[in-house]
TINUSE-645595 format. One record per residue (C-alpha): residue in three letters; y negated, z negated, x negated; residue number from 1. Coordinates in Angstrom, 3 decimals. Each point is the difference from the previous one (the first is absolute). Example, Ala and Ser with C-alpha at 12.3 -4.5 7.8 and 13.67 -1.06 7.14 Angstrom:
! residues 2
ALA 4.500 -7.800 -12.300 1
SER -3.440 0.660 -1.370 2
***
This chain:
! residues 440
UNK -133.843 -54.883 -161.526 1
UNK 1.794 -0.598 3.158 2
UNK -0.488 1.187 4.053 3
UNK 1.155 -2.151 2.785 4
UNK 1.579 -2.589 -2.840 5
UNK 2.329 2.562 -1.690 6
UNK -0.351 1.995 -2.805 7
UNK -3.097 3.043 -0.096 8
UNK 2.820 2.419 -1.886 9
UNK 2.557 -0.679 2.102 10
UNK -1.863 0.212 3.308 11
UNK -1.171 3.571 -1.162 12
UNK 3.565 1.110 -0.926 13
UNK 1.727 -0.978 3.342 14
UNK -3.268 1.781 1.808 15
UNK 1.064 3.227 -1.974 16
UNK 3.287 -0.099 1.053 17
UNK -0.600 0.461 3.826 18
UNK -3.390 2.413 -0.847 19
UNK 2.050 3.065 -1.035 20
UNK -0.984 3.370 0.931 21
UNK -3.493 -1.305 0.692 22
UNK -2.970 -0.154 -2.254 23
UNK 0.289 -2.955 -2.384 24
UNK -2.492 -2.256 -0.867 25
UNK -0.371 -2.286 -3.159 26
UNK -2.471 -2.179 1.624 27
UNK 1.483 -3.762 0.229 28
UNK -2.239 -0.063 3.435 29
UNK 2.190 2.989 1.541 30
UNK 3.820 -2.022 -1.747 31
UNK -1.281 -2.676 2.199 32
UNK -1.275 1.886 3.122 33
UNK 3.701 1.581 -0.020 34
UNK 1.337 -3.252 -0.959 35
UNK -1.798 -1.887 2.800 36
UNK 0.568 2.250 2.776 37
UNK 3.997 0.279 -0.692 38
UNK -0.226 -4.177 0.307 39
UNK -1.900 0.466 3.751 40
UNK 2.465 2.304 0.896 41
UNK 2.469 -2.969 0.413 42
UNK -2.251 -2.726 0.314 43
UNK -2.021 1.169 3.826 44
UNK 2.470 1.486 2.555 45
UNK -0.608 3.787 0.990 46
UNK -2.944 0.187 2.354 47
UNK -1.712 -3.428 -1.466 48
UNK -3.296 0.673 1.118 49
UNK -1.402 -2.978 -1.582 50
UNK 1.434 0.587 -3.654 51
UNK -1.466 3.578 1.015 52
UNK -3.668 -1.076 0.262 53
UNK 0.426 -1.688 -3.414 54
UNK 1.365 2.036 -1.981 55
UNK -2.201 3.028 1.080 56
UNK -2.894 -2.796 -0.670 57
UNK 0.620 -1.499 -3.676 58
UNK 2.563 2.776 -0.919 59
UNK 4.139 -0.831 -0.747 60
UNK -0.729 -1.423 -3.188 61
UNK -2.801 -2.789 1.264 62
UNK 1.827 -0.501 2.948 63
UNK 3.093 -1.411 -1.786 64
UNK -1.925 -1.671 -2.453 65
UNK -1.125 -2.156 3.295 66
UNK 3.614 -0.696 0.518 67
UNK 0.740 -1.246 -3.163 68
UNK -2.547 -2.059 -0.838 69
UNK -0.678 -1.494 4.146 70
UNK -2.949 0.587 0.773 71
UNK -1.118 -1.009 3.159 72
UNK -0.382 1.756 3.431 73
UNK -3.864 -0.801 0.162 74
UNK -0.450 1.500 -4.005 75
UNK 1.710 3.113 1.059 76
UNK -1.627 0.116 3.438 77
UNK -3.645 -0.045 -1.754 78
UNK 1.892 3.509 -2.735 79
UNK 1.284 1.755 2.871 80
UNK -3.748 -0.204 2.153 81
UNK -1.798 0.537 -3.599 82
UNK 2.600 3.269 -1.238 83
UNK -0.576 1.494 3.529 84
UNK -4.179 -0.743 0.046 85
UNK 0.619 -1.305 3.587 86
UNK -1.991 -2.833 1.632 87
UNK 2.613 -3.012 1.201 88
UNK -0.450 1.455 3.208 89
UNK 0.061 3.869 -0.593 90
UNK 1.978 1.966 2.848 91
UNK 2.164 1.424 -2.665 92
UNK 1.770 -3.288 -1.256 93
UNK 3.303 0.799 2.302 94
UNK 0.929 -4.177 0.885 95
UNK -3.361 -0.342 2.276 96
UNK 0.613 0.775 3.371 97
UNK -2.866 0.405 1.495 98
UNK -2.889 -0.048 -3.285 99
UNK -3.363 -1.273 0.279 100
UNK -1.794 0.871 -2.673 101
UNK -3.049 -1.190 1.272 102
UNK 0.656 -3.650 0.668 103
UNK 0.714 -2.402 -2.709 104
UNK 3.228 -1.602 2.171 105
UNK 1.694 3.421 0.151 106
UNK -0.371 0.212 -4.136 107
UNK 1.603 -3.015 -0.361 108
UNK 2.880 0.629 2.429 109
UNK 0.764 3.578 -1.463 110
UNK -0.580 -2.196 -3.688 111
UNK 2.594 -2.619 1.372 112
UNK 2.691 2.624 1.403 113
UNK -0.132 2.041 -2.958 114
UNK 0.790 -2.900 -2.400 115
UNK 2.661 -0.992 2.552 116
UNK 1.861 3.174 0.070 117
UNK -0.222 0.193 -3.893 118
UNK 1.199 -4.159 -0.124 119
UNK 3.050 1.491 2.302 120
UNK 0.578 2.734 -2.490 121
UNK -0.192 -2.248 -2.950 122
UNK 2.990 -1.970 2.220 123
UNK 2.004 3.073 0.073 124
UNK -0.701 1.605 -3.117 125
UNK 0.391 -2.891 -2.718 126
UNK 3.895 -1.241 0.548 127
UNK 1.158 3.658 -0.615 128
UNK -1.995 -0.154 -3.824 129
UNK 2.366 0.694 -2.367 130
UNK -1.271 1.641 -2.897 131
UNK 3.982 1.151 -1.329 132
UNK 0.445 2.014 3.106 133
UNK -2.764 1.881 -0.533 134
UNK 1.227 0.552 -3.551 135
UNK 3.750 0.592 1.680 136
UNK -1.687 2.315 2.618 137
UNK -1.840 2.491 -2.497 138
UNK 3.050 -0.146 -2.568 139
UNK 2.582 1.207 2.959 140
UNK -2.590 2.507 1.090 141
UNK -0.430 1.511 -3.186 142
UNK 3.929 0.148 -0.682 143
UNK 0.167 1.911 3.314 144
UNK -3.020 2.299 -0.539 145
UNK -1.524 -1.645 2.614 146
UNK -3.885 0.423 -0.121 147
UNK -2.972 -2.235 1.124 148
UNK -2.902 1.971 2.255 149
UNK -4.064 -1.004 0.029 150
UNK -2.493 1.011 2.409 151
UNK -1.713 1.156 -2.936 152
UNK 2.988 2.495 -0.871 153
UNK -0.543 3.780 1.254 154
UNK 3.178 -0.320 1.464 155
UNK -0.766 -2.384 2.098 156
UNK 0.657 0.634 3.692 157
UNK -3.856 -0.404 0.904 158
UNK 0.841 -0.145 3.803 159
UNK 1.593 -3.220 -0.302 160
UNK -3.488 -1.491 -0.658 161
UNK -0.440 0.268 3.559 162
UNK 1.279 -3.275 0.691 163
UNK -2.572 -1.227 -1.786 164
UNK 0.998 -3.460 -0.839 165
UNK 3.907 -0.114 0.945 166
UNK 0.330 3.643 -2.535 167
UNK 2.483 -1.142 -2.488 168
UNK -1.361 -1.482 -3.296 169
UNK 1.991 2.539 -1.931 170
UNK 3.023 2.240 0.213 171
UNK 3.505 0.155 -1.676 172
UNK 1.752 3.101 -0.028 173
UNK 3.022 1.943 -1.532 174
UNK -0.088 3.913 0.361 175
UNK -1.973 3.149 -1.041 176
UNK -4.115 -0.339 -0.070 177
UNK 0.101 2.974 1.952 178
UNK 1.079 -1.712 3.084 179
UNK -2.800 -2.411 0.140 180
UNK -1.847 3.111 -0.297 181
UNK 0.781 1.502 2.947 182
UNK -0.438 -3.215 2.399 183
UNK -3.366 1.243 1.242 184
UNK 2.255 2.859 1.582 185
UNK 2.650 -1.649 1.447 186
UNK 1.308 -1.018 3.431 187
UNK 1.801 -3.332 0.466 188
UNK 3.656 0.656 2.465 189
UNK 0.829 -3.494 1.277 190
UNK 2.445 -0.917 2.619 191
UNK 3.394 -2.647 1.166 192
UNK 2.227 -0.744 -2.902 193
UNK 2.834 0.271 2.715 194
UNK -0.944 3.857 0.605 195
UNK 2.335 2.357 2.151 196
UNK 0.965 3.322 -0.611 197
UNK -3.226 1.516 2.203 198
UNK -2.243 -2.351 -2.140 199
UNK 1.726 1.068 -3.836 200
UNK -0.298 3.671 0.983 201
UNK -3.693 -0.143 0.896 202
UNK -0.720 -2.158 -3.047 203
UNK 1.550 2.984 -2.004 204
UNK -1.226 2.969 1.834 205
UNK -3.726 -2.092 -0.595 206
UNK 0.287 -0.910 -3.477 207
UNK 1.364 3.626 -1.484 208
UNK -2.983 1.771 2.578 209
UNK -2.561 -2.235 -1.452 210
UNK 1.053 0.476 -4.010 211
UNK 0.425 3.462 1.353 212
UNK -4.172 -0.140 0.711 213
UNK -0.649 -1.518 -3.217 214
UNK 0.165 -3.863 1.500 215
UNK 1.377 -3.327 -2.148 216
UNK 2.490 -1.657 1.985 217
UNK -0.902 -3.819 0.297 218
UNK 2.650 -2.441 1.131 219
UNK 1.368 -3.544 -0.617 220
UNK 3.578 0.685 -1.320 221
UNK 1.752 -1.633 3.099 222
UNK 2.882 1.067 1.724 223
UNK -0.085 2.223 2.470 224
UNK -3.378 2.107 0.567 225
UNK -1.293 -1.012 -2.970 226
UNK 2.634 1.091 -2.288 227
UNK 0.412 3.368 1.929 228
UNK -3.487 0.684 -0.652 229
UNK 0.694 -0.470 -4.070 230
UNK 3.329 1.800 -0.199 231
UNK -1.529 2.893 1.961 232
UNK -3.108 0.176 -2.106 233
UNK 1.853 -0.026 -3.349 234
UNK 2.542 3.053 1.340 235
UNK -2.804 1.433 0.920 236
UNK -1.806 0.159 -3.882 237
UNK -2.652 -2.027 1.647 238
UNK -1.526 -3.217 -1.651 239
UNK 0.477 -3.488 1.755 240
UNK -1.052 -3.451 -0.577 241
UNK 1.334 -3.566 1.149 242
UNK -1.450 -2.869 0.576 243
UNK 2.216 -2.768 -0.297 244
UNK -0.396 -3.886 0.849 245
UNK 1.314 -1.542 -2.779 246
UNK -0.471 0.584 -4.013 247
UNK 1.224 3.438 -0.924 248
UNK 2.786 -1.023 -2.358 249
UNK 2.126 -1.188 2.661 250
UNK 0.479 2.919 2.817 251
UNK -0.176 -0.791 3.306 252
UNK 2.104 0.799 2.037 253
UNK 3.169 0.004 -2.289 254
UNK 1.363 2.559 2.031 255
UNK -2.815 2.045 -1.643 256
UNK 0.545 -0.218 -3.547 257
UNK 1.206 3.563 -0.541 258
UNK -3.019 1.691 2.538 259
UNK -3.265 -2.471 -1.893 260
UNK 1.375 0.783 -3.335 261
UNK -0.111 3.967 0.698 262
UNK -3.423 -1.035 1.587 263
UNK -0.854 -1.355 -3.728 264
UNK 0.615 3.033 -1.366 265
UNK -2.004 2.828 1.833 266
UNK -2.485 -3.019 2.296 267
UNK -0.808 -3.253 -0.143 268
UNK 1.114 -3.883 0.979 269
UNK -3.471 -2.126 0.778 270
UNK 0.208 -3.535 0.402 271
UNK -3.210 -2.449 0.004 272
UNK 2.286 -2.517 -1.059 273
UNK 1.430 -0.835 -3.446 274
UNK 3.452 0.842 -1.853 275
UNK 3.006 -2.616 1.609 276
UNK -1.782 -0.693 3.340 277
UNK 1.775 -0.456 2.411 278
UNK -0.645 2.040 3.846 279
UNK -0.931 -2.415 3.246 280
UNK -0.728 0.527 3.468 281
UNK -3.383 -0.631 -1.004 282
UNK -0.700 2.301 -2.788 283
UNK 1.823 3.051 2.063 284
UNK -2.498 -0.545 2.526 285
UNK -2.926 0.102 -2.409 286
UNK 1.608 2.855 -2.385 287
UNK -0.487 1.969 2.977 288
UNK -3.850 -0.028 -0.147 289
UNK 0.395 1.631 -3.021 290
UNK 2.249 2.999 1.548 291
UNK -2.886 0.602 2.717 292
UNK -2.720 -0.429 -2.515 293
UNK 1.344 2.834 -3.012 294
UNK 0.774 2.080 2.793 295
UNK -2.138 2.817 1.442 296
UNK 1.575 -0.968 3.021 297
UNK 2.811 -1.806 1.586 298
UNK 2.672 1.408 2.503 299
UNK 2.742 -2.250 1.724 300
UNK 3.013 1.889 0.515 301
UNK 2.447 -1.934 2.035 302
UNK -0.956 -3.695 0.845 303
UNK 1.431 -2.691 2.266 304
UNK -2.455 -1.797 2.104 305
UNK -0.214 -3.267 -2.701 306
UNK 0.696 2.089 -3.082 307
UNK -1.500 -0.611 -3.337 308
UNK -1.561 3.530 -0.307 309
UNK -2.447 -0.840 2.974 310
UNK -1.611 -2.398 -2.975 311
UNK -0.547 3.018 -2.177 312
UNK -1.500 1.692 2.929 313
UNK -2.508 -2.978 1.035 314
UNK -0.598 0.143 -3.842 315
UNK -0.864 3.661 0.425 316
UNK -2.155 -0.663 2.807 317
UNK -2.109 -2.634 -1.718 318
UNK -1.003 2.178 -2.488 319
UNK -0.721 3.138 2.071 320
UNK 2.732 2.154 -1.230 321
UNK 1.351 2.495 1.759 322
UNK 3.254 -1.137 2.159 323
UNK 2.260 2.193 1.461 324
UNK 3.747 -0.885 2.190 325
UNK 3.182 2.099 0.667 326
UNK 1.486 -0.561 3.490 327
UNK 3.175 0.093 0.547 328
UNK 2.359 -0.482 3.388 329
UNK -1.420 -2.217 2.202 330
UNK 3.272 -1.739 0.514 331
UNK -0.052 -0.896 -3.530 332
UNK -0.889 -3.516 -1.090 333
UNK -0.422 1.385 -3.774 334
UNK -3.121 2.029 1.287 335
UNK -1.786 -2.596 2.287 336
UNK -2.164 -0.836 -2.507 337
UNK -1.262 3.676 -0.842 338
UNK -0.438 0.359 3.469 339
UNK -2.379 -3.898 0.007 340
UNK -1.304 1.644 -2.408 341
UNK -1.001 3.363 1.751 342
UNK -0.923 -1.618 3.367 343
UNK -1.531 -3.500 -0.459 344
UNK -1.721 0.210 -4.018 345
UNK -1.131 4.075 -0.300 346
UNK 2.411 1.307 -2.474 347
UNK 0.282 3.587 0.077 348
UNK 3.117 1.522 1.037 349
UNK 1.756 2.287 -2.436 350
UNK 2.945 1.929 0.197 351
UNK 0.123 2.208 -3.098 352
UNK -1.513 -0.042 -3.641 353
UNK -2.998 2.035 1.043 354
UNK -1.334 -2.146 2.426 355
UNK 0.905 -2.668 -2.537 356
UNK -2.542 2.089 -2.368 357
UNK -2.524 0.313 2.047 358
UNK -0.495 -3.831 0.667 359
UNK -1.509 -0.174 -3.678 360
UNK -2.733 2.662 0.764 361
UNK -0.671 -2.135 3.970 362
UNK -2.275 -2.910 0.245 363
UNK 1.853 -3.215 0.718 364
UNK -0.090 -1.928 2.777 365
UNK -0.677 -3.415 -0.637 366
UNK 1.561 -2.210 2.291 367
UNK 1.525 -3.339 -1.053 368
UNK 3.277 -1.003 -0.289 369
UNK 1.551 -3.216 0.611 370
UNK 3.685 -0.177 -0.023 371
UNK 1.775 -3.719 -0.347 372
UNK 1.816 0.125 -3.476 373
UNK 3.213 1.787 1.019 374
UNK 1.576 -2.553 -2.866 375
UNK -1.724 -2.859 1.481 376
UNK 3.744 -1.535 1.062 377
UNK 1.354 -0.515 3.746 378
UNK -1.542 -2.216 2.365 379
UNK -2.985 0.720 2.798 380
UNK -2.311 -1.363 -2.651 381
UNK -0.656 2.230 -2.853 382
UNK 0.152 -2.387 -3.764 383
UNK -3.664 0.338 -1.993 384
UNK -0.352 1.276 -3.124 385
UNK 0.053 -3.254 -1.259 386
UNK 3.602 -0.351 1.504 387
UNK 1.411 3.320 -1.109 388
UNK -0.488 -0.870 -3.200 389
UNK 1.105 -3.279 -0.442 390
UNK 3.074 1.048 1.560 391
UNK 0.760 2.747 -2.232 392
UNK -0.600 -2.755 -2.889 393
UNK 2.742 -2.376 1.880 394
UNK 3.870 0.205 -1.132 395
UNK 2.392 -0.635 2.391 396
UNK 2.275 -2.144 -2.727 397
UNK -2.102 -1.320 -2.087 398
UNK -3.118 -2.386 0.923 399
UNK -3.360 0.682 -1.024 400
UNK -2.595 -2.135 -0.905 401
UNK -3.747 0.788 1.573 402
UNK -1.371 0.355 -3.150 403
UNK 2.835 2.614 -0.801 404
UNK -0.541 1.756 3.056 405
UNK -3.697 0.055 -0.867 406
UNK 0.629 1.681 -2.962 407
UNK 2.523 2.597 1.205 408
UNK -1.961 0.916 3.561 409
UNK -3.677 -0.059 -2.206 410
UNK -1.281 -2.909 2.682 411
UNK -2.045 -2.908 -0.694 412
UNK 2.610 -3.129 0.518 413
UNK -2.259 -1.054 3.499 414
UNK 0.837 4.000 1.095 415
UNK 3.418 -0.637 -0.872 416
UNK 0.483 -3.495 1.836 417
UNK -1.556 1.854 3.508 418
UNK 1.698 2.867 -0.387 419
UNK 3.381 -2.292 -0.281 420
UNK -1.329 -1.543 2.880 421
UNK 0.376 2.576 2.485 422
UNK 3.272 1.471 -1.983 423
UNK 1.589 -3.686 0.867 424
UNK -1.316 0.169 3.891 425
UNK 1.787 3.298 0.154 426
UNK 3.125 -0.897 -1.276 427
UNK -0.355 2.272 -2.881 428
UNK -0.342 -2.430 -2.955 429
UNK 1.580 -3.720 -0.551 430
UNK -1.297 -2.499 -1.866 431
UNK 2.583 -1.986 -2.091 432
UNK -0.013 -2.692 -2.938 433
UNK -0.865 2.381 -3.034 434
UNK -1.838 2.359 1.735 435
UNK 0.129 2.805 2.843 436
UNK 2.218 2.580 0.586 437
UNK -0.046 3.020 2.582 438
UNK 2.325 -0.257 3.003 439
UNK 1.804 3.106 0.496 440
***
C-alpha cells in the first residue's frame, strides 16, 4: 500500500516520530493527515488564505492528493462549494466581493473567482513539491524532538481559529505541553528590537508582574523588548512561549540561542512553518498574527512610529483582543508609536502590570488598524506584498531565475514577474543575463 506515492509503513513511521506525547493513532488515514499537513506547512506561505479554504474543505490529506495528481482549478472549485454545502454564490465563499446569491451572473462570478484564486494557488503551491523534503522535514524534527500540532489536538491553541481561514494549518513546536496549556492565559509584550534602557525596564517590571498574577508571557524572541519580556518571565518561574518566523531548528535571532533553548526547557518555540525554513520580511509580518491571536491580549511596550510591533497590534485589533500601550517621554522617538497608538487607534494606556491585568477582564475596542509594513523598504511608496517577498527571495550575488524565485517567495511565476516589475522601477532589483539579483 502506498500514500501520496511512497510507502503506507513508512509514511506511518515518520508521522510517529513528530506525534510524541500526543495520543497515537494506528489509522493509515490519521499517518497521512499528519503526513499531509507537515507537506502544506512548506508548500502555502503563512497566512495563505486560499490553501486555507482548501484544506479546511477536503482535509490535508485530499488537498495534497490534488497537488500531486493536477487536478484542475474548476474540479476543485466544484469540492470546495460541495464540502462547504454552499450555493456558487453563498455570502460565505470569502473571494466574492459583493455575493448575489440570487442572480445566476453573481454565481458564476463568485464560481469563476473562486477557481481563479485556487488556479493562482496551484501556481504557487506546485514548484515547491518535493516529496524528500517533507521526508527531510519530519526526520530533522523528530531528531530534535520537535513535534507536529492539529486543530484536532487538545492542545491546540483554539483562539488561533479566529482567523478563520489565514489560522495556521498546523503547528511545530519544541518545549513542555504545559506551555501550550497555558496560552489561553497569557498576555503577548511586544515592542522595538532597538529598545532603551526606559523600554527594557518596563518590559521586565511587566513580564515578572504578570507571571507574578498567574499570566504566560507571549513574545517573538527578538532583540530588545521581546527578549526582555522572556528573560524576565523565566527569572521569574513563570512559563513563556515564542513564536518564531522561521522553522524551529534554526533559532532566530542567533544572538538568542542560549535564551530559546532555556525557553525549550520550561516553555515553548511555535513556528507554523517547517524544520530548516528560513525567516523573511514576509513571514515576520505574518508570524505576528499568530502572537495577537494566542494571546489574551496584546500590549506594545516601547514602539517607534514605523515599528514592526504596530503589526502585532493592528493584528490584535482585527481580532478584537484587548490592546493596551506604555508611554514613555514624549521626546522619545522609541515611544511615538505607543503614543499613535494611545491617541489615533484606542489602545489603552498602561503603566503597570495591573492595569495590564485588567485589560483581559475589559471589552475591547475594536477599531482598525492600518499601519504601512514598517519592513516595507525606503522610498515614499510602500513595496506590496507581492514585492516584499520576492525581494526577500532575491540574492544580491547570485541571479535568480523567476521560476526560482517563484518557488522560494511561494508566488505564481505571473506574481513573481509584477512584483519584479515594480522592484526594477525602484531600483531595488536588476535584471541580468542568468537571472535577477537584489541591488543593495
Amino acid at each position: 500500500m502506498t500514500l501520496f506515492g511512497l510507502d503506507e509503513t513508512r509514511v506511518r513511521a515518520l508521522a510517529a516520530g513528530v506525534r510524541g506525547g500526543l495520543p497515537a493513532d494506528d489509522d493509515p488515514a490519521t499517518a497521512g493527515e499528519v503526513f499531509a499537513r507537515a507537506a502544506w506547512s512548506g508548500l502555502a506561505e503563512p497566512g495563505d488564505g486560499t490553501a486555507g479554504l482548501l484544506v479546511a474543505s477536503l482535509g490535508a490529506s485530499v488537498a495534497l492528493t490534488a497537488i500531486l495528481e493536477s487536478w484542475s482549478p474548476v474540479h476543485l472549485g466544484a469540492l470546495v462549494r460541495d464540502a462547504l454545502g454552499e450555493e456558487p454564490g453563498s455570502p460565505d465563499l470569502v473571494f466574492a466581493a459583493s455575493p448575489s446569491p440570487d442572480t445566476t451572473e453573481a454565481d458564476a462570478d463568485t464560481s469563476a473567482e473562486l477557481e481563479q484564486a485556487l488556479d493562482l494557488g496551484l501556481q504557487r503551491w506546485r514548484p515547491r513539491l518535493n516529496s524528500n523534503e517533507v521526508i527531510h522535514t519530519l526526520q530533522q524534527a523528530a531528531r530534535l524532538q520537535t513535534r507536529l500540532l492539529l486543530a484536532t489536538d487538545a492542545l491546540w491553541p483554539s483562539a488561533l481559529d479566529d482567523l478563520e481561514q489565514h489560522a495556521p494549518l498546523a503547528l511545530w513546536w519544541r518545549g513542555v505541553p504545559g506551555a501550550l496549556a497555558a496560552l489561553p492565559n497569557s498576555i503577548a509584550l511586544v515592542g522595538a528590537r532597538a529598545a532603551t534602557g526606559y523600554g527594557e525596564h518596563i518590559a521586565m517590571e511587566a513580564s515578572a508582574g504578570l507571571v507574578d498574577r498567574g499570566f504566560a508571557i507571549v513574545s517573538g524572541a527578538a532583540y530588545g523588548i521581546d527578549g526582555m519580556a522572556h528573560r524576565a518571565a523565566l527569572a521569574s518561574d513563570g512559563i513563556t512561549v515564542a513564536f518564531l518566523a522561521g522553522g524551529v531548528d534554526r533559532f532566530y535571532p542567533s544572538g538568542h540561542d542560549s535564551l530559546l533553548t532555556r525557553i525549550v526547557a520550561s516553555g515553548a518555540v511555535v513556528s507554523e512553518l517547517p524544520c530548516g525554513a528560513a525567516p523573511t520580511k514576509w513571514r515576520f509580518l505574518q508570524r505576528n498574527r499568530l502572537i495577537a491571536a494566542a494571546s489574551s491580549a496584546t500590549i506594545v511596550l516601547e514602539a517607534g512610529w514605523r515599528s514592526g510591533s504596530l503589526n502585532t497590534a493592528g493584528h490584535a485589533s482585527a481580532l478584537g483582543r484587548p490592546l493596551g500601550a506604555v508611554p514613555g517621554p514624549i521626546t522619545s522617538p522609541t515611544s511615538a508609536g505607543c503614543h499613535r497608538l494611545i491617541r489615533e487607534f484606542a489602545a489603552v494606556c498602561v503603566t503597570n502590570p495591573t492595569e495590564m491585568a485588567e485589560l483581559v477582564g475589559e471589552q475591547s475596542i475594536q477599531v482598525p488598524l492600518e499601519f504601512p509594513d514598517s519592513d516595507a523598504g525606503p522610498g515614499p511608496i510602500p513595496r506590496t506584498s507581492d514585492q516584499v517577498r520576492v525581494f526577500d527571495a532575491l540574492s544580491g550575488r547570485s541571479p535568480r531565475t523567476v521560476a526560482d524565485l517563484s518557488r522560494r517567495a511561494g508566488l505564481s511565476g505571473a506574481a513573481v514577474r509584477g512584483a519584479l516589475g515594480g522592484l526594477d522601477l525602484d531600483g531595488a532589483a536588476q535584471e541580468r543575463e542568468a537571472g535577477w539579483v537584489r541591488r543593495l
